[in-house]
LUMDREN-952566 format. One line per 5 residues: number of its first residue (from 1); their letters; for each residue y, z negated, x of N, C-alpha, C, CB. Coordinates in nm, 3 decimals. Glycine has a CB too. Example, Ala and Ser with C-alpha at 12.3 -4.5 7.8 and 13.67 -1.06 7.14 Angstrom:
2
1) as) -0.569,-0.780,1.319,-0.450,-0.780,1.230,-0.330,-0.780,1.320,-0.447,-0.905,1.131 ~ -0.225,-0.708,1.285,-0.106,-0.714,1.367,0.003,-0.787,1.290,-0.060,-0.572,1.408
This chain:
201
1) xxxxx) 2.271,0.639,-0.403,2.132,0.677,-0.429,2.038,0.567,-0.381,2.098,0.811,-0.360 ~ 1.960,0.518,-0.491,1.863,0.448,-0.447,1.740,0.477,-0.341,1.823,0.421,-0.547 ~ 1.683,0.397,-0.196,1.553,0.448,-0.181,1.489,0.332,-0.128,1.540,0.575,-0.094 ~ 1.385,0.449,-0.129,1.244,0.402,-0.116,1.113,0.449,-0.030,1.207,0.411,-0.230 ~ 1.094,0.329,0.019,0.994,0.335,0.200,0.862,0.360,0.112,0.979,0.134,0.341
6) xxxxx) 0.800,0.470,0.115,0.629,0.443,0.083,0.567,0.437,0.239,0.540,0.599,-0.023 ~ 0.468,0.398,0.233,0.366,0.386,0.328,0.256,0.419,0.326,0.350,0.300,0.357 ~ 0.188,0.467,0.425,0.067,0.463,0.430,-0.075,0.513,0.524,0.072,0.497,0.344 ~ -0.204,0.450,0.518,-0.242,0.445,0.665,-0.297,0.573,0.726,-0.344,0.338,0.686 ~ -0.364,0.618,0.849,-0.404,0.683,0.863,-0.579,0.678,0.826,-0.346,0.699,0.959
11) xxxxx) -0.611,0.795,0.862,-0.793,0.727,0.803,-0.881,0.626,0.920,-0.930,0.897,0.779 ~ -0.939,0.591,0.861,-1.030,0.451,0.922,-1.153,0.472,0.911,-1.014,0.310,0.850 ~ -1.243,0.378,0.886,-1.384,0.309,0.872,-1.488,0.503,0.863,-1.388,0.167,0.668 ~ -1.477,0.527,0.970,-1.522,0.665,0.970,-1.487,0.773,0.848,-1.665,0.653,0.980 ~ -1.386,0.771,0.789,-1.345,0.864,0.686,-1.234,0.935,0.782,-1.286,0.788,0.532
16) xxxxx) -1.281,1.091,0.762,-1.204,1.195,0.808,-1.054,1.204,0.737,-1.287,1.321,0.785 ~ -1.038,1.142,0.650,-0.929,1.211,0.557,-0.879,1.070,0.506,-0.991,1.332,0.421 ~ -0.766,1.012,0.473,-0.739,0.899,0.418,-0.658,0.908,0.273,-0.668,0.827,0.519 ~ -0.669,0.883,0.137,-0.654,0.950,0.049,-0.500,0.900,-0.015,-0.780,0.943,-0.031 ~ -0.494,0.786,0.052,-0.332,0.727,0.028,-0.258,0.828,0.061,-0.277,0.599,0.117
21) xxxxx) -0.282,0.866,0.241,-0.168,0.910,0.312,-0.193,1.047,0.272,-0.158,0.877,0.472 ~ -0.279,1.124,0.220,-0.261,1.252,0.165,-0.164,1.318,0.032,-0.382,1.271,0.140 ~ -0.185,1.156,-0.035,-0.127,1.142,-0.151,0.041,1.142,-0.119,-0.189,1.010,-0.220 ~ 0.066,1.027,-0.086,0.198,1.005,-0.004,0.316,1.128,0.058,0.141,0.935,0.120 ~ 0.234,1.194,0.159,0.266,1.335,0.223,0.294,1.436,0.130,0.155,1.388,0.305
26) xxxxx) 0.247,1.419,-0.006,0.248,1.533,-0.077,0.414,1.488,-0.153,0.091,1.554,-0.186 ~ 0.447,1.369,-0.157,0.582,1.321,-0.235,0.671,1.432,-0.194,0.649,1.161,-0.188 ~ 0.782,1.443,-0.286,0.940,1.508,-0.259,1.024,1.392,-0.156,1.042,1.527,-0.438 ~ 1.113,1.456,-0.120,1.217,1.381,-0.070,1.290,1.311,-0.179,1.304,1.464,0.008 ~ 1.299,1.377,-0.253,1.390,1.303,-0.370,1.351,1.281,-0.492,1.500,1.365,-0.399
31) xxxxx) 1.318,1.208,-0.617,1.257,1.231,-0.700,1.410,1.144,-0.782,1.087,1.186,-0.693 ~ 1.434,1.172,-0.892,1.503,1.144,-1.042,1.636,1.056,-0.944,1.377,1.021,-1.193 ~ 1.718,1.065,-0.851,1.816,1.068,-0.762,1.757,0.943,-0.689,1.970,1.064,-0.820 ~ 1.625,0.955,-0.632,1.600,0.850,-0.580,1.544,0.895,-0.470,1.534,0.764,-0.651 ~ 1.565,0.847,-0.360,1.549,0.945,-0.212,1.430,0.835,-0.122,1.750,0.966,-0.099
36) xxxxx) 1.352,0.945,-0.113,1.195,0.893,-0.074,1.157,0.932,0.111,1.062,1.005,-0.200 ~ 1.153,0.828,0.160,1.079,0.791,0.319,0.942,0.753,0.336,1.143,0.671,0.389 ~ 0.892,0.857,0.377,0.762,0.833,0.341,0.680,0.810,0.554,0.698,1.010,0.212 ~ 0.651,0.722,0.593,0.630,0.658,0.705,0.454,0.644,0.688,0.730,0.511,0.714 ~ 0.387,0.710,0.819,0.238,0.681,0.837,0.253,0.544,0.905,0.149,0.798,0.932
41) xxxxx) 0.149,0.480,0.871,0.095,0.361,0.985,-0.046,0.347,1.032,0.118,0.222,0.932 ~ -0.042,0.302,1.152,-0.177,0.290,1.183,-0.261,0.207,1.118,-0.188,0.262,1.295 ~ -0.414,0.206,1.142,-0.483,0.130,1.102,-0.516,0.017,1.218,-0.583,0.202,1.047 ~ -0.417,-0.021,1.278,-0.466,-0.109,1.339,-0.359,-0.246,1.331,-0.498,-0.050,1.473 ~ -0.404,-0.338,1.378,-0.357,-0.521,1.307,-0.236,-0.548,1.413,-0.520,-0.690,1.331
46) xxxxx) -0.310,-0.445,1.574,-0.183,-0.531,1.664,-0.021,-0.468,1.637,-0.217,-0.510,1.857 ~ -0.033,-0.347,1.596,0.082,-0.256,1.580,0.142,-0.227,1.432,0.039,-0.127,1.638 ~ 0.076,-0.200,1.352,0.087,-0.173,1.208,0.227,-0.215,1.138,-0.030,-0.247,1.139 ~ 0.226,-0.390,1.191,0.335,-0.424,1.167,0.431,-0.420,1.219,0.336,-0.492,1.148 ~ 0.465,-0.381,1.355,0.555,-0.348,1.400,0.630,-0.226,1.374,0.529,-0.361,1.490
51) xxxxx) 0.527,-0.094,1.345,0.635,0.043,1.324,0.665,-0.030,1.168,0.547,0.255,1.326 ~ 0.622,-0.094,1.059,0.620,-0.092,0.946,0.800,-0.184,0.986,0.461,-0.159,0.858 ~ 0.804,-0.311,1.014,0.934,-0.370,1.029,1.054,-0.281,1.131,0.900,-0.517,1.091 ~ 1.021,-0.209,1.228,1.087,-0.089,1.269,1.128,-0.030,1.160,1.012,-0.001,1.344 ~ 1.061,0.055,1.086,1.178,0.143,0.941,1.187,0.044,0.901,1.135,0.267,0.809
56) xxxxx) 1.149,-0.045,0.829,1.269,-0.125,0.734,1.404,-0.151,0.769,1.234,-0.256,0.706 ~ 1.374,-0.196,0.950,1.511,-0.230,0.963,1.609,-0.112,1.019,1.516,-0.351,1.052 ~ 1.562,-0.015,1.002,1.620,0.125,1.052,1.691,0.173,0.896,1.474,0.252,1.125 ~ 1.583,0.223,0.757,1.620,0.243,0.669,1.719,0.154,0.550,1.528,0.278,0.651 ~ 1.661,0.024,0.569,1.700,-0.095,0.431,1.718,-0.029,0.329,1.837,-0.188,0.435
61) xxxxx) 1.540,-0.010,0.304,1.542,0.060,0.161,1.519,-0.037,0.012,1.415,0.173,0.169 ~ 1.520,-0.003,-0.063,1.529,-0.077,-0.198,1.461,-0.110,-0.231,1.559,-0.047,-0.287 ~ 1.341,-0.054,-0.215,1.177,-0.076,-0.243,1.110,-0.068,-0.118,1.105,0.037,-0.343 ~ 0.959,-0.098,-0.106,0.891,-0.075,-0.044,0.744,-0.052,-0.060,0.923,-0.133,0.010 ~ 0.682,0.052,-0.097,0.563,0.070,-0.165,0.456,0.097,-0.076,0.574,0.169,-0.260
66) xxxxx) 0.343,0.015,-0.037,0.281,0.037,0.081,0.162,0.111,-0.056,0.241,-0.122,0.210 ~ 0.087,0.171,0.045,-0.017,0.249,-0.064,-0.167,0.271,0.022,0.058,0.428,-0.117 ~ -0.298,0.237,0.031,-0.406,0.166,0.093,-0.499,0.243,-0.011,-0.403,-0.016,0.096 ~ -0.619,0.300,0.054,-0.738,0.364,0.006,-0.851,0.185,-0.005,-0.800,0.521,0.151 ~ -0.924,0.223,-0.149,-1.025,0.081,-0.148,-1.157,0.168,-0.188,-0.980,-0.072,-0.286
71) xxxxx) -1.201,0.220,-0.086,-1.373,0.280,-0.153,-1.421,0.177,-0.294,-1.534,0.248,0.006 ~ -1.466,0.238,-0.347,-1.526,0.169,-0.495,-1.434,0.094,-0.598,-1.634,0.054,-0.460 ~ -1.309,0.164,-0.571,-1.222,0.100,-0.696,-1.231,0.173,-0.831,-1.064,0.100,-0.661 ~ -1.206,0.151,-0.919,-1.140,0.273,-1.000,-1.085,0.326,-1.079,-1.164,0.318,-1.022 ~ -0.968,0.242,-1.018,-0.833,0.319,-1.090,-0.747,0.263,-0.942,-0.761,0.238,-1.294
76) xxxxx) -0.601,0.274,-0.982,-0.504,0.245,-0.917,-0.461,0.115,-0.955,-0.417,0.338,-0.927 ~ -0.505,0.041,-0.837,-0.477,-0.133,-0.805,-0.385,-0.174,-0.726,-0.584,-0.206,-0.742 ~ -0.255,-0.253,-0.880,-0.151,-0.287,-0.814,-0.142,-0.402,-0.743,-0.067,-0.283,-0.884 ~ -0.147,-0.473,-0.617,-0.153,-0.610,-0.567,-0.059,-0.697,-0.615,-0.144,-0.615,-0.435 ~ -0.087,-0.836,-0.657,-0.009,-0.935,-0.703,0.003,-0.992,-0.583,-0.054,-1.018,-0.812
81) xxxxx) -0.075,-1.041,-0.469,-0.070,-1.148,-0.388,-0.123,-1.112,-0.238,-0.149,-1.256,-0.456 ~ -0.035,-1.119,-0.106,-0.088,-1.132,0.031,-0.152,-1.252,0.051,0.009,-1.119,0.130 ~ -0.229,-1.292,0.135,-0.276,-1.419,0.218,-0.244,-1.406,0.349,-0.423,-1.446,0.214 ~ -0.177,-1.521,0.418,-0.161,-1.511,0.550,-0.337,-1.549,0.650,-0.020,-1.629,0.578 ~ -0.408,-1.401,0.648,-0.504,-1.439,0.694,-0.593,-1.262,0.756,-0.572,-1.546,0.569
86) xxxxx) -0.609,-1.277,0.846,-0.653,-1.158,0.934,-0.807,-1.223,0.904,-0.581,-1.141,1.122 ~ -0.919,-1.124,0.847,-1.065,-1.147,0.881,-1.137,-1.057,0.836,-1.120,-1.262,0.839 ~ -1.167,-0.968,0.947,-1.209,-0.832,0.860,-1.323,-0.792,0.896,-1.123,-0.709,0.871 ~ -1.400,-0.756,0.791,-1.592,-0.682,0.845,-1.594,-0.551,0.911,-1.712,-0.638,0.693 ~ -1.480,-0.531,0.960,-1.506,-0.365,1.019,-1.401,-0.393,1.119,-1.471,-0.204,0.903
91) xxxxx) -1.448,-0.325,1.261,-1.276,-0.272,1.357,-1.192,-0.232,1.281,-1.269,-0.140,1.466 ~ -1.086,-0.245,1.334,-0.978,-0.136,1.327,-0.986,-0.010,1.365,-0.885,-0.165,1.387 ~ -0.905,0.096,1.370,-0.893,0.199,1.424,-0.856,0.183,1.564,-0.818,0.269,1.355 ~ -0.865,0.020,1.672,-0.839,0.013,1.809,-0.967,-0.030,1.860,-0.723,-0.077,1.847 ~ -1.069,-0.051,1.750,-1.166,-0.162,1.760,-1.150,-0.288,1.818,-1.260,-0.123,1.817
96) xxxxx) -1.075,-0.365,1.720,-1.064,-0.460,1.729,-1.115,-0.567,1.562,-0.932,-0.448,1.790 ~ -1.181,-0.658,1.573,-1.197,-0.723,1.451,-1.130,-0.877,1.464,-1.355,-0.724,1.415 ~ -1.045,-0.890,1.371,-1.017,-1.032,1.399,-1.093,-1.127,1.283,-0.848,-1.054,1.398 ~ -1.136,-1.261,1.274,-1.174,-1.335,1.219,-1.057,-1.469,1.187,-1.287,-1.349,1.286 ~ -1.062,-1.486,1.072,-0.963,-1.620,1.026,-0.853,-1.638,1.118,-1.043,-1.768,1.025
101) xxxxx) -0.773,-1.503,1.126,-0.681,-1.548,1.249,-0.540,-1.488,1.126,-0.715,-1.438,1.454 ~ -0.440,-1.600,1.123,-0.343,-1.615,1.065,-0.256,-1.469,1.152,-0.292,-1.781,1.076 ~ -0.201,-1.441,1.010,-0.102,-1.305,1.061,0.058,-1.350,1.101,-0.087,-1.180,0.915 ~ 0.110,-1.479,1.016,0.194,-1.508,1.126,0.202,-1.669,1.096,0.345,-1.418,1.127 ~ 0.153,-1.749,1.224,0.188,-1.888,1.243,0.284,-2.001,1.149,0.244,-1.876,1.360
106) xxxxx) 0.229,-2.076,1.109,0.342,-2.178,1.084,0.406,-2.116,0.925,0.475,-2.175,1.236 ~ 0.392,-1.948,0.886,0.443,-1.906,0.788,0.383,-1.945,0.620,0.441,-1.778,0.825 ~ 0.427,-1.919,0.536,0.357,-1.965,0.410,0.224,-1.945,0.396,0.408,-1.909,0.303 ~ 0.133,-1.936,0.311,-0.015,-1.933,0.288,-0.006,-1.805,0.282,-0.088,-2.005,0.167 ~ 0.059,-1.783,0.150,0.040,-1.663,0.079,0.227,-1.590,0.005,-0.093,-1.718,-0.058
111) xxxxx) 0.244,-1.477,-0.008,0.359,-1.426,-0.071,0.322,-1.359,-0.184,0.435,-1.344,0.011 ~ 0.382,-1.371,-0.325,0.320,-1.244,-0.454,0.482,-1.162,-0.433,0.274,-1.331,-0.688 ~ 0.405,-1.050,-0.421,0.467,-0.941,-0.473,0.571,-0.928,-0.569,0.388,-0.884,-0.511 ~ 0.674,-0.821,-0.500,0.793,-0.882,-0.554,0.827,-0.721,-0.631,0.921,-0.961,-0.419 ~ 0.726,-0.662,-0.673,0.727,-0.533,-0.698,0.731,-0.567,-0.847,0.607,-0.441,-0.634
116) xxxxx) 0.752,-0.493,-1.003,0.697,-0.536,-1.119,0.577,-0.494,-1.182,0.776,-0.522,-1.194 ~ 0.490,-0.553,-1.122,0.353,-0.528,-1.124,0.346,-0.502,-1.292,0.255,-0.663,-1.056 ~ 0.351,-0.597,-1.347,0.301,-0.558,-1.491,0.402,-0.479,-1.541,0.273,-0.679,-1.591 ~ 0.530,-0.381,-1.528,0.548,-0.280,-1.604,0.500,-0.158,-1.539,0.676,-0.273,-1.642 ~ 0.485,-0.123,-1.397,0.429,-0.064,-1.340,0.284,-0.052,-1.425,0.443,-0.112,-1.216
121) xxxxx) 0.222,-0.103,-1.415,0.055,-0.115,-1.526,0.110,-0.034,-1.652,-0.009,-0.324,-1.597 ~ 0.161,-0.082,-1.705,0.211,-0.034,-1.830,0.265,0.105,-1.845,0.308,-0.116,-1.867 ~ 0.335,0.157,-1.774,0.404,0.290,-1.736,0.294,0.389,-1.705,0.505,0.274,-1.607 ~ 0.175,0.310,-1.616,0.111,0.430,-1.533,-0.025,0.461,-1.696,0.020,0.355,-1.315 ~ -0.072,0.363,-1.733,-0.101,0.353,-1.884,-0.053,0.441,-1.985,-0.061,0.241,-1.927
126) xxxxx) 0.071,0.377,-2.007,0.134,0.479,-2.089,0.109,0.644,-2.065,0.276,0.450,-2.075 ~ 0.128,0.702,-1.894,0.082,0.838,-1.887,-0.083,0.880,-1.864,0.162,0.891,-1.776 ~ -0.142,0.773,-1.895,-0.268,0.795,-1.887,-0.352,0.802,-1.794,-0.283,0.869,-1.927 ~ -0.294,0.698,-1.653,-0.342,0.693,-1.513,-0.411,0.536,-1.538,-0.203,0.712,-1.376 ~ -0.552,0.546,-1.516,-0.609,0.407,-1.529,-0.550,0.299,-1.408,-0.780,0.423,-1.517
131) xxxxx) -0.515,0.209,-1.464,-0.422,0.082,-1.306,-0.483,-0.006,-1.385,-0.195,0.044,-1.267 ~ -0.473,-0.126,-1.264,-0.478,-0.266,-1.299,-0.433,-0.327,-1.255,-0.555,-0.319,-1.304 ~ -0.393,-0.463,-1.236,-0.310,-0.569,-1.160,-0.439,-0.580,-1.072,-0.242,-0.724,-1.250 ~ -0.439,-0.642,-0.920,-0.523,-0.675,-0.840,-0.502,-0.786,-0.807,-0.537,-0.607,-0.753 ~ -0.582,-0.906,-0.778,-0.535,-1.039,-0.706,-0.623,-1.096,-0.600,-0.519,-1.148,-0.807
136) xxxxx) -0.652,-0.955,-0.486,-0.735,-0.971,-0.347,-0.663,-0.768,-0.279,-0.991,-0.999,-0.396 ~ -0.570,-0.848,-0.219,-0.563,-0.689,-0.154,-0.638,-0.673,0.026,-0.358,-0.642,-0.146 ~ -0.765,-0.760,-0.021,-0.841,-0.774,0.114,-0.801,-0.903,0.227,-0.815,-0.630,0.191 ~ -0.850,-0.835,0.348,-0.796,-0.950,0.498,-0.824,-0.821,0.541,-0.893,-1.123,0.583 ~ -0.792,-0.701,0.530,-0.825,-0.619,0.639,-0.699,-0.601,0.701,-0.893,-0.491,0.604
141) xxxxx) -0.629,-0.444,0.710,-0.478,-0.416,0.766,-0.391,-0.380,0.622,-0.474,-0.265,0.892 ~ -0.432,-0.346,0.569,-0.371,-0.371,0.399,-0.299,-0.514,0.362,-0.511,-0.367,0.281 ~ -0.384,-0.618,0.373,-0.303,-0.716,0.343,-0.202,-0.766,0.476,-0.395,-0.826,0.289 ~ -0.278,-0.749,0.549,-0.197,-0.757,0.662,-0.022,-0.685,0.678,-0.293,-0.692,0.759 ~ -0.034,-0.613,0.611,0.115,-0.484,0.608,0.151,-0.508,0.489,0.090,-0.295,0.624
146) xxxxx) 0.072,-0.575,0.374,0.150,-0.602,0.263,0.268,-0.779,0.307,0.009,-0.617,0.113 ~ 0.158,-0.838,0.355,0.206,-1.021,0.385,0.337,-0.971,0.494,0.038,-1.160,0.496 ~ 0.305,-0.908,0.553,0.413,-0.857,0.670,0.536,-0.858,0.621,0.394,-0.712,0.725 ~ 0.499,-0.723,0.510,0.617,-0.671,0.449,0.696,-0.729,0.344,0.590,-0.566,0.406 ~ 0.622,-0.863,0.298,0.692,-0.991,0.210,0.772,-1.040,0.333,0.573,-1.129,0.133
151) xxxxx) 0.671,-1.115,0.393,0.739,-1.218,0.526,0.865,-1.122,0.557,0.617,-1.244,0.699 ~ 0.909,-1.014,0.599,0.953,-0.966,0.646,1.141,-0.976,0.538,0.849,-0.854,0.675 ~ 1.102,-0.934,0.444,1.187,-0.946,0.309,1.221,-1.086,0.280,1.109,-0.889,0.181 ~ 1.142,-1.164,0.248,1.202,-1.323,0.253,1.289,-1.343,0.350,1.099,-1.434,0.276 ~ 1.262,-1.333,0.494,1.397,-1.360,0.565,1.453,-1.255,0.594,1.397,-1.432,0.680
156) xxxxx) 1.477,-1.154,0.593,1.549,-1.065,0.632,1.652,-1.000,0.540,1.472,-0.988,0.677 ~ 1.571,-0.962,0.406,1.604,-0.897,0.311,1.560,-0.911,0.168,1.584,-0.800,0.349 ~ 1.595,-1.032,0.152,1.576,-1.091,0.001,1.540,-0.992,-0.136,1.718,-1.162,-0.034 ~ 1.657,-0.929,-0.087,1.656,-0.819,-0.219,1.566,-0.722,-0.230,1.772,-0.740,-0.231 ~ 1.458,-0.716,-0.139,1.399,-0.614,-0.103,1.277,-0.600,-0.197,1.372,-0.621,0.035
161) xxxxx) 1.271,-0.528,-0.305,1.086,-0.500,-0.355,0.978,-0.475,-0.286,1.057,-0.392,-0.431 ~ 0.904,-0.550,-0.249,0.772,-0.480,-0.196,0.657,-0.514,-0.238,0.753,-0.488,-0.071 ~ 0.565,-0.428,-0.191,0.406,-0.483,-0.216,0.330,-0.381,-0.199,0.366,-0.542,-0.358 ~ 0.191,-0.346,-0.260,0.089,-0.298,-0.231,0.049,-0.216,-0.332,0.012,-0.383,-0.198 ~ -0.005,-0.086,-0.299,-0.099,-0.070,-0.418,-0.207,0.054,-0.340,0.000,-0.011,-0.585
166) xxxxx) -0.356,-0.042,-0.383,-0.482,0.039,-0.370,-0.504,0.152,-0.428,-0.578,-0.020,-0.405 ~ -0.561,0.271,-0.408,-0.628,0.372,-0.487,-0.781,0.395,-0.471,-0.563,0.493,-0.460 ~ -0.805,0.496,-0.521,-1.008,0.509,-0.536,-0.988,0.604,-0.401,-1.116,0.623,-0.733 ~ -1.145,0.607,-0.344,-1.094,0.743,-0.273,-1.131,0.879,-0.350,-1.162,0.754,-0.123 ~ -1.063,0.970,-0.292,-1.042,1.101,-0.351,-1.202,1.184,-0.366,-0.926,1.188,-0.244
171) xxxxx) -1.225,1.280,-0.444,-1.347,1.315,-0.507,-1.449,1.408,-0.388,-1.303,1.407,-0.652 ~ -1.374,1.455,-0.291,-1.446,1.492,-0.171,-1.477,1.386,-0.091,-1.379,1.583,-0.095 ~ -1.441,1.288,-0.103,-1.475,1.188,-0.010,-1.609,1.135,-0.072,-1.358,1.076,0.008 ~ -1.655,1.171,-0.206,-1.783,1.054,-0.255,-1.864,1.225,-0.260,-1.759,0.915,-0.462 ~ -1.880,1.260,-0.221,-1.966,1.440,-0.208,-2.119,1.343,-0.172,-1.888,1.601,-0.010
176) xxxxx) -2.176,1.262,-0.089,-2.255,1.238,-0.055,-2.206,1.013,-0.047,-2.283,1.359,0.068 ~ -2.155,1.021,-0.137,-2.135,0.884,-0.213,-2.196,0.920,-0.395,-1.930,0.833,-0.202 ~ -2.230,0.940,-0.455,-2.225,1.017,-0.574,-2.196,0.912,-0.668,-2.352,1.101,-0.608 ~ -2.239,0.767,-0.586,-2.216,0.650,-0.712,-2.067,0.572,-0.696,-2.352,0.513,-0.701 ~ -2.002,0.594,-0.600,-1.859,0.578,-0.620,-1.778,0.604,-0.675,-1.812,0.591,-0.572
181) xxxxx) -1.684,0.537,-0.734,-1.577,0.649,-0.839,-1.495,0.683,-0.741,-1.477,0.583,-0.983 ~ -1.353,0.805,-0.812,-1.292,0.875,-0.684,-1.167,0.880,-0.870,-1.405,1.071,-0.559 ~ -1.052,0.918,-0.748,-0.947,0.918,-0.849,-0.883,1.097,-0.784,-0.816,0.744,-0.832 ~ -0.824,1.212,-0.873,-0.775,1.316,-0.818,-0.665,1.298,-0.714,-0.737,1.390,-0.914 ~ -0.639,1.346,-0.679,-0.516,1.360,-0.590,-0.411,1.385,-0.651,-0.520,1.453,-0.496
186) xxxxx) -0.424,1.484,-0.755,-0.277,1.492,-0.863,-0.241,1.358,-0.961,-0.302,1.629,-0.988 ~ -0.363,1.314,-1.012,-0.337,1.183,-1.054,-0.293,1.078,-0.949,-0.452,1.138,-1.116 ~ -0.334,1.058,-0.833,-0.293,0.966,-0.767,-0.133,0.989,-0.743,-0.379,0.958,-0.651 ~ -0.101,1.120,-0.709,0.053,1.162,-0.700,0.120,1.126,-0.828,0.074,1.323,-0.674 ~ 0.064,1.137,-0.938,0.173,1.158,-1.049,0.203,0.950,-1.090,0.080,1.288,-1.225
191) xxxxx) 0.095,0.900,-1.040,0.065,0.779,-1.052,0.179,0.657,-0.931,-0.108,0.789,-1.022 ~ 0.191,0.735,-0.844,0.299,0.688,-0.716,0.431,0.732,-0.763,0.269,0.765,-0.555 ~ 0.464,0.845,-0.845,0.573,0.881,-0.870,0.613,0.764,-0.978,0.575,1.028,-0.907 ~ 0.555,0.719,-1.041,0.611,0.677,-1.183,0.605,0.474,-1.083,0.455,0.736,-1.386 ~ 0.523,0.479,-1.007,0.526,0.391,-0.938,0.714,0.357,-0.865,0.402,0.434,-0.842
196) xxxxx) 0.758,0.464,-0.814,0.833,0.476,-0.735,0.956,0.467,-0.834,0.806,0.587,-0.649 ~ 0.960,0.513,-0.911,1.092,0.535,-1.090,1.079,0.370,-1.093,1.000,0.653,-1.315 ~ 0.962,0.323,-1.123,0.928,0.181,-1.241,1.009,0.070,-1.123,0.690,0.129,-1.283 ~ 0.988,0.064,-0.975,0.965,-0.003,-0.883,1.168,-0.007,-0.889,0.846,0.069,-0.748 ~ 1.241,0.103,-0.887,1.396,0.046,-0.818,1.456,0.112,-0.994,1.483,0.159,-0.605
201) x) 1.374,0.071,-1.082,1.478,0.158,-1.220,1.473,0.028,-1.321,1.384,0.341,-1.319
């Protein structure tokens, strides 16, 4: 049986509710014989990556689908590309902000995603979930846990799929946003599932 690590953070930047990890939580254990680990992470830069390389090297799963809330997106944005680069306009959830500070030394610039971004697009399309390819998955803790989770796969585990993908936030969250878009929660679920099929099938 194939599996597969989703991820995803807890809430941040004063949002009560984080719409990834709601999404995420709602997965099966198993979907079409493919057996699903679904792991919270913090929102913060000093730790994030550590529980995140902890399960990998506990599970060595097949995929790895990290999944990140982007206020004002709108649709579901698949990441093509990390930057090795910490610089973010908001704390963390430790309050901490780092500026132009490399996430790991001496390592490549940047890693693309080793996920198949463009049939993934195509699939979630085909069922009528608006996606796009993305080519900025931030400097906040998002890219940070995506570059991680390449770096991490290049030497460790070659074979390993990973990468990123943004969503809108969810439609209670823009109640007093009114000009933001927001994506459902059932769409975002049905949108991770076909994510999760496309990603090890």
């Amino acid at each position: 049986m194939k599996k597969v690590l989703i991820t995803a953070f807890d809430p941040f930047g004063g949002e009560s509710i984080n719409p990834a990890l709601e999404a995420v939580m709602l997965l099966p254990d198993e979907l079409d014989e493919i057996k699903i680990i679904k792991q919270e992470l913090p929102t913060i830069f000093s730790n994030s990556a550590d529980v995140l390389c902890k399960t990998l090297e506990l599970e060595r799963p097949d995929a790895l689908i990290s999944v990140g809330q982007a206020g004002g997106r709108v649709n579901i944005s698949v990441e093509r590309v990390a930057i090795n680069i910490d610089d973010a306009r908001i704390p963390d959830n430790d309050g901490a902000i780092r500026t132009d500070t490399p996430i790991v030394k001496g390592a490549p610039a940047a890693y693309f995603s080793t996920l198949p971004i463009k049939t993934i697009i195509r699939n979630l399309h085909q069922a009528g979930i608006p996606a796009a390819v993305s080519d900025s998955a931030g400097t906040f803790v998002c890219n940070h846990v995506m570059y991680t989770a390449l770096h991490y796969g290049a030497i460790n585990q070659p074979e390993l799929k990973a990468g990123f993908v943004h969503i809108p936030y969810t439609p209670i969250q823009t109640v007093d946003k009114p000009k933001m878009p927001s994506m459902s929660t059932e769409n975002v679920l049905e949108g991770l599932k076909i994510i999760i099929k496309t990603a090890v099938k």
